[in-house]
C-alpha positions in Angstrom: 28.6 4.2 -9.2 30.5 3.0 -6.4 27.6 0.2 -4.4 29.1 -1.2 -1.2 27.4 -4.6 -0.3 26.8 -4.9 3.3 25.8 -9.0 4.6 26.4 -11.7 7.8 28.7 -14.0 6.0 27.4 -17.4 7.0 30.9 -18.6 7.7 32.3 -15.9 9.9 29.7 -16.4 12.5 30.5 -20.5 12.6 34.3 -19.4 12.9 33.0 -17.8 15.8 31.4 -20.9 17.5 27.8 -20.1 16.6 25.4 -23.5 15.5 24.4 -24.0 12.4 21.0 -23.0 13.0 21.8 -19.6 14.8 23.3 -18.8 11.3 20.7 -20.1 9.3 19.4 -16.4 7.7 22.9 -15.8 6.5 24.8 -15.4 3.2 27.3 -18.0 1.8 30.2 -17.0 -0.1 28.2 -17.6 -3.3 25.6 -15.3 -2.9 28.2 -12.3 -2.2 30.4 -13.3 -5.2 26.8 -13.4 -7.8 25.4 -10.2 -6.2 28.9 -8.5 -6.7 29.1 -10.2 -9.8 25.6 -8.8 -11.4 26.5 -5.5 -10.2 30.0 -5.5 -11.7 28.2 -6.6 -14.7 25.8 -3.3 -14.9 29.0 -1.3 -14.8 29.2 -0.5 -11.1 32.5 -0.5 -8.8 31.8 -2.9 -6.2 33.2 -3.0 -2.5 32.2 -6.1 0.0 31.7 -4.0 3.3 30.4 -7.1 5.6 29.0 -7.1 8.8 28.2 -4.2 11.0 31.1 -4.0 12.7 32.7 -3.4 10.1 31.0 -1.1 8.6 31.3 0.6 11.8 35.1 0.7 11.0 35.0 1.6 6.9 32.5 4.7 8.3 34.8 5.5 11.4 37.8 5.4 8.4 35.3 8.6 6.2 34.7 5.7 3.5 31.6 6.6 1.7 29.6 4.9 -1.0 27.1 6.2 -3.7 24.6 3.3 -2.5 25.0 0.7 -0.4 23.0 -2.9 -1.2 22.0 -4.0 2.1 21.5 -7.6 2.7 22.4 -8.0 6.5 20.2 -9.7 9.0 22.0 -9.0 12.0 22.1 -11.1 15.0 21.2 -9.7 18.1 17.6 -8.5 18.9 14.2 -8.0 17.6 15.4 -4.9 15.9 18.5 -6.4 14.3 17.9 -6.0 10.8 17.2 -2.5 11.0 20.8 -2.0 12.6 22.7 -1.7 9.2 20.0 0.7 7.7 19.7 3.1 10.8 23.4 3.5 10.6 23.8 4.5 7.1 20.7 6.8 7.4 22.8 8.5 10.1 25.7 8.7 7.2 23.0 9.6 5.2 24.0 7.2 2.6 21.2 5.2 0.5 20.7 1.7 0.5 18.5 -0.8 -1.2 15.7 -2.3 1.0 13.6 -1.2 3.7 14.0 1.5 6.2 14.8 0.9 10.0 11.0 0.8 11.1 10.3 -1.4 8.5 12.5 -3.5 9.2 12.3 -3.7 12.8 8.1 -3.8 12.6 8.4 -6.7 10.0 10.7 -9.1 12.1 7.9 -9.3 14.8 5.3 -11.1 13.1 2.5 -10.7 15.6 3.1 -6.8 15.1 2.6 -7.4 11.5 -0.5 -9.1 11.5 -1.9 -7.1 13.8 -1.4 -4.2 10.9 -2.7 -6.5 8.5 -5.7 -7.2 10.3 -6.0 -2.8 10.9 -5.3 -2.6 7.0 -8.3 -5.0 6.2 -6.0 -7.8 4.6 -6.8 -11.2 5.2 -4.7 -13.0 8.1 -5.4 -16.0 10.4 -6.5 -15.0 14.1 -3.8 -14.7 16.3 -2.6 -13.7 19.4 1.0 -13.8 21.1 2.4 -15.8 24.3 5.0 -13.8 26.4 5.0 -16.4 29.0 3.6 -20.3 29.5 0.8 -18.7 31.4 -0.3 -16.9 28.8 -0.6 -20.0 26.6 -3.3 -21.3 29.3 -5.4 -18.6 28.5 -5.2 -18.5 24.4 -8.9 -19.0 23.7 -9.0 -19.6 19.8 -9.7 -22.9 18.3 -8.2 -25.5 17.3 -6.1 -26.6 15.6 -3.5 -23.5 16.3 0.0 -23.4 15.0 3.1 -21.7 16.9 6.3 -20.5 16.1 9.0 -17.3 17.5 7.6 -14.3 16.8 10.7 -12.9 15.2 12.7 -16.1 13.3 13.2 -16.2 9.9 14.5 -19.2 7.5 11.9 -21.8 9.3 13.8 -21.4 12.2 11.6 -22.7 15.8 8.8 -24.5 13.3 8.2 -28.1 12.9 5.8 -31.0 12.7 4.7 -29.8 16.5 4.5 -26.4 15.7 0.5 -27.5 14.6 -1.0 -28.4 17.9 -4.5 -29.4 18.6 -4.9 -29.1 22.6 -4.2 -27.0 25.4 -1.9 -29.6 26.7 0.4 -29.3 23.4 0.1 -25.6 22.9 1.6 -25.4 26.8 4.4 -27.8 25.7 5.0 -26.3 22.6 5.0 -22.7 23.9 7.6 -23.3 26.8 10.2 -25.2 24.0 10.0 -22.1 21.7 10.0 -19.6 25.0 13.0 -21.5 26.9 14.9 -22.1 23.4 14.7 -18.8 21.5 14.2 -16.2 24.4 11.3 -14.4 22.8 7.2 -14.5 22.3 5.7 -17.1 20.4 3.0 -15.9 18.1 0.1 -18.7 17.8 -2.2 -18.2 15.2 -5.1 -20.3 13.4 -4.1 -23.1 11.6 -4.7 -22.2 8.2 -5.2 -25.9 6.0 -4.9 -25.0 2.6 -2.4 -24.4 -0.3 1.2 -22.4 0.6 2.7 -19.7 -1.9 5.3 -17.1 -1.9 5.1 -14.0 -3.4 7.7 -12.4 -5.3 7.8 -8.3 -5.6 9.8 -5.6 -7.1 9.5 -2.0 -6.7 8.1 0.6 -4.2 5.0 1.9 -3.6 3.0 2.3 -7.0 5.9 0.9 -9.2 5.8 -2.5 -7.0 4.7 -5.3 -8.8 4.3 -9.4 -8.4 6.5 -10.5 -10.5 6.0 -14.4 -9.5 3.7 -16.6 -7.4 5.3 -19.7 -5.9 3.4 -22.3 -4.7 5.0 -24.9 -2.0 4.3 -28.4 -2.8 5.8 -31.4 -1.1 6.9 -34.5 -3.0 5.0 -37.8 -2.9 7.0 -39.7 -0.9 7.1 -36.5 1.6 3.3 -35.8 1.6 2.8 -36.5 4.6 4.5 -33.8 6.4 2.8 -30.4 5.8 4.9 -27.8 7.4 7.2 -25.9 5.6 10.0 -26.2 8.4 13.3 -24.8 9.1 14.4 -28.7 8.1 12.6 -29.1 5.5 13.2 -25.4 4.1 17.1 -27.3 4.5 16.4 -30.3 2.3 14.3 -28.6 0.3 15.7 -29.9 -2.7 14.9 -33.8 -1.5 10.9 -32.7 0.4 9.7 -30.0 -1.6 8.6 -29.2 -4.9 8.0 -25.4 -6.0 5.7 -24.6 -9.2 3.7 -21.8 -10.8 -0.4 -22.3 -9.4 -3.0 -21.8 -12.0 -3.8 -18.4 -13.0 -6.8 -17.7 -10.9 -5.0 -18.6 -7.7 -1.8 -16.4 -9.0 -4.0 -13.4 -9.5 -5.7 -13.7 -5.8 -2.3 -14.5 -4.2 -1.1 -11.5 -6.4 -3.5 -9.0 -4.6 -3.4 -9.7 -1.2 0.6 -10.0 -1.5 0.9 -6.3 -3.1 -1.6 -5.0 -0.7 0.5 -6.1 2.1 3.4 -5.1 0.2 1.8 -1.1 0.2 0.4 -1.2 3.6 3.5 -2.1 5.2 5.7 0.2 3.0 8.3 -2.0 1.9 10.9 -1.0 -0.9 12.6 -2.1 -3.6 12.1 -6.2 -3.8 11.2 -9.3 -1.1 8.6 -12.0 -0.7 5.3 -12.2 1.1 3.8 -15.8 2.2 0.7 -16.5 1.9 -1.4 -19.8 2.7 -5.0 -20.4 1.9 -8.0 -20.7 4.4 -10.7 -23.7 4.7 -12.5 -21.8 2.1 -9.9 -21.3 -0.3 -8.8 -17.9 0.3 -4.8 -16.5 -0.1 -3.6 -15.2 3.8 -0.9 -13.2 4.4 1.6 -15.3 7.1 4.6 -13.0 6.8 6.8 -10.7 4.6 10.3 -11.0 4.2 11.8 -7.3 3.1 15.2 -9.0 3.1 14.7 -11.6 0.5 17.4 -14.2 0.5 19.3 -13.5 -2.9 21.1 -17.3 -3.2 20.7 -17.3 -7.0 20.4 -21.0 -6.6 18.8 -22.0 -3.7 16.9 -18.7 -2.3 12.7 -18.6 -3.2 12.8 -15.2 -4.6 15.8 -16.1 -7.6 13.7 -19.5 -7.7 10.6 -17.4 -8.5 12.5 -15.5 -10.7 14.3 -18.8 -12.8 10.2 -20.5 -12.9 9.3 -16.9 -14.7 12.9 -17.0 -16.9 14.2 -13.7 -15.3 17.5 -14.2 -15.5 19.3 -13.2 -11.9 21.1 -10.1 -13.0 17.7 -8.7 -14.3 16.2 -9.2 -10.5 19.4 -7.6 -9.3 19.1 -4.8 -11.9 15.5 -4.4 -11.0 16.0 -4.1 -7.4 18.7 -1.7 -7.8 16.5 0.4 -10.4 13.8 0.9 -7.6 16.4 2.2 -5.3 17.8 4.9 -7.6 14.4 5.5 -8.4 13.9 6.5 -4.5 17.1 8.8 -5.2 15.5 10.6 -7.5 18.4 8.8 -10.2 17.0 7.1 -12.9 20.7 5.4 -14.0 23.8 5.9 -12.4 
């Protein structure tokens, strides 16, 4: 088969003057050159597309491509990693991942939860600030925690994103507003444990295939928020490990239930984070599961369970010929 790879190449957006944090959701070198790699590996003729302009230009040029594997983000706008994926449905050419809607719905996490909540899965209280006067009227308790409603990587989350007054929600909620020109969703602090999910497949061939739970180190124990710097130093703060049985089994429902409900494809992560009483919430999906094979949570999953990284790849690719009605190329 001929698999183009389309992705935001970390380094081409610094090149262009964007900060290091603006980029943050995007692919290094390294993960393009082991993706291409594990394809190669299976057999496949590989061809590194990039970004969406230029895929624009390879389409505008009548390239095609038997499957495309579809790791962009995109930059611009709540609906930016659906961008990629609406294009090539227009080409009608298939691509690993999600579809445009979910894609666009996922990326807004108060729109999420809210069809969490409708599906009966277990997510904190929430509700979402669109201006700082709306963060004068949130009436849940506290404690609350906020962040963007549509970041990924950590990105707009911090030791203040926990607040536990009016006075700090307003504060907090006019940083995140002015900074990253979008709603911040504020939910109810949840206390407990933090996992990650890991899943392959679609609909009733999805499966966990890992539960990750995130654990700070000793000398870091005081900081509980799994933030966009300490997602950065992970390897210094935090520590990641399989959780006892029980607790993989009840973060393995609720993840695969969200999984279903939201209609996700093919492979990604869902957090979860326990209540007061102990139960597994869902706090977010990520459809577009970083693929680093060293430093991304779903190959880290993968390495704790001793799938090697081609087998994730091969898995994820299986699912989508699967969905093309191909069983092998």
């Amino acid at each position: 088969m001929k698999i183009g790879i389309t992705y935001d190449l970390r380094d081409d957006y610094l090149r262009e003057g964007y900060s290091h944090e603006e980029t943050a959701e995007f692919d290094r070198m390294d993960t393009i050159e082991a993706i291409d790699g594990a394809l190669a590996a299976s057999g496949h003729h590989v061809d590194r597309i990039g970004n969406i302009r230029h895929l624009v230009s390879r389409l505008a040029a009548g390239d095609q491509w038997d499957l495309v594997f579809n790791i962009a983000e995109g930059l611009h706008g709540i609906g930016r990693e659906a961008v990629v994926p609406a294009l090539l449905d227009a080409y009608r050419i298939p691509y690993t991942f999600s579809d445009p809607l979910v894609l666009a719905l996922t990326l807004h996490k108060g729109m999420t939860k809210a069809v969490m909540r409708n599906a009966g899965i277990p997510t904190a209280d929430f509700t979402v600030v669109d201006t700082v006067s709306d963060a004068q009227s949130v009436s849940l308790p506290y404690p609350l925690f906020a962040k963007p409603v549509a970041e990924g990587t950590g990105k707009g989350i911090s030791d203040e994103s926990k607040v536990d007054s009016a006075l700090e929600l307003a504060s907090v909620c006019s940083r995140l507003l002015e900074e990253f020109r979008q709603p911040v969703l504020v939910e109810t602090y949840l206390p407990g444990r933090e996992f990650t999910a890991g899943i392959v497949g679609t609909g009733p061939q999805a499966e966990v295939i890992g539960v990750m739970e995130v654990l700070f180190k000793d000398r870091h124990k005081e900081s509980k928020i799994y933030s966009y710097q300490n997602k950065a130093n992970y390897e210094e703060v935090i520590e990641y490990r399989i959780p006892e049985q029980e607790v993989v089994g009840a973060c393995s429902r609720v993840a695969l239930a969200s999984w279903k409900a939201l209609g996700c494809r093919d492979g990604g992560r869902v957090d979860l984070r326990m209540d007061a009483s102990g139960t597994p919430n869902f706090i977010e999906v990520n459809p577009l599961a970083g693929l680093n094979p060293v430093h991304s949570d779903l190959p880290i999953i993968c390495r704790l369970k001793d799938i090697p990284f081609q087998e994730l790849i091969g898995r994820i690719l299986a699912s989508a010929l699967e969905r093309m009605g191909r069983t092998r190329p």
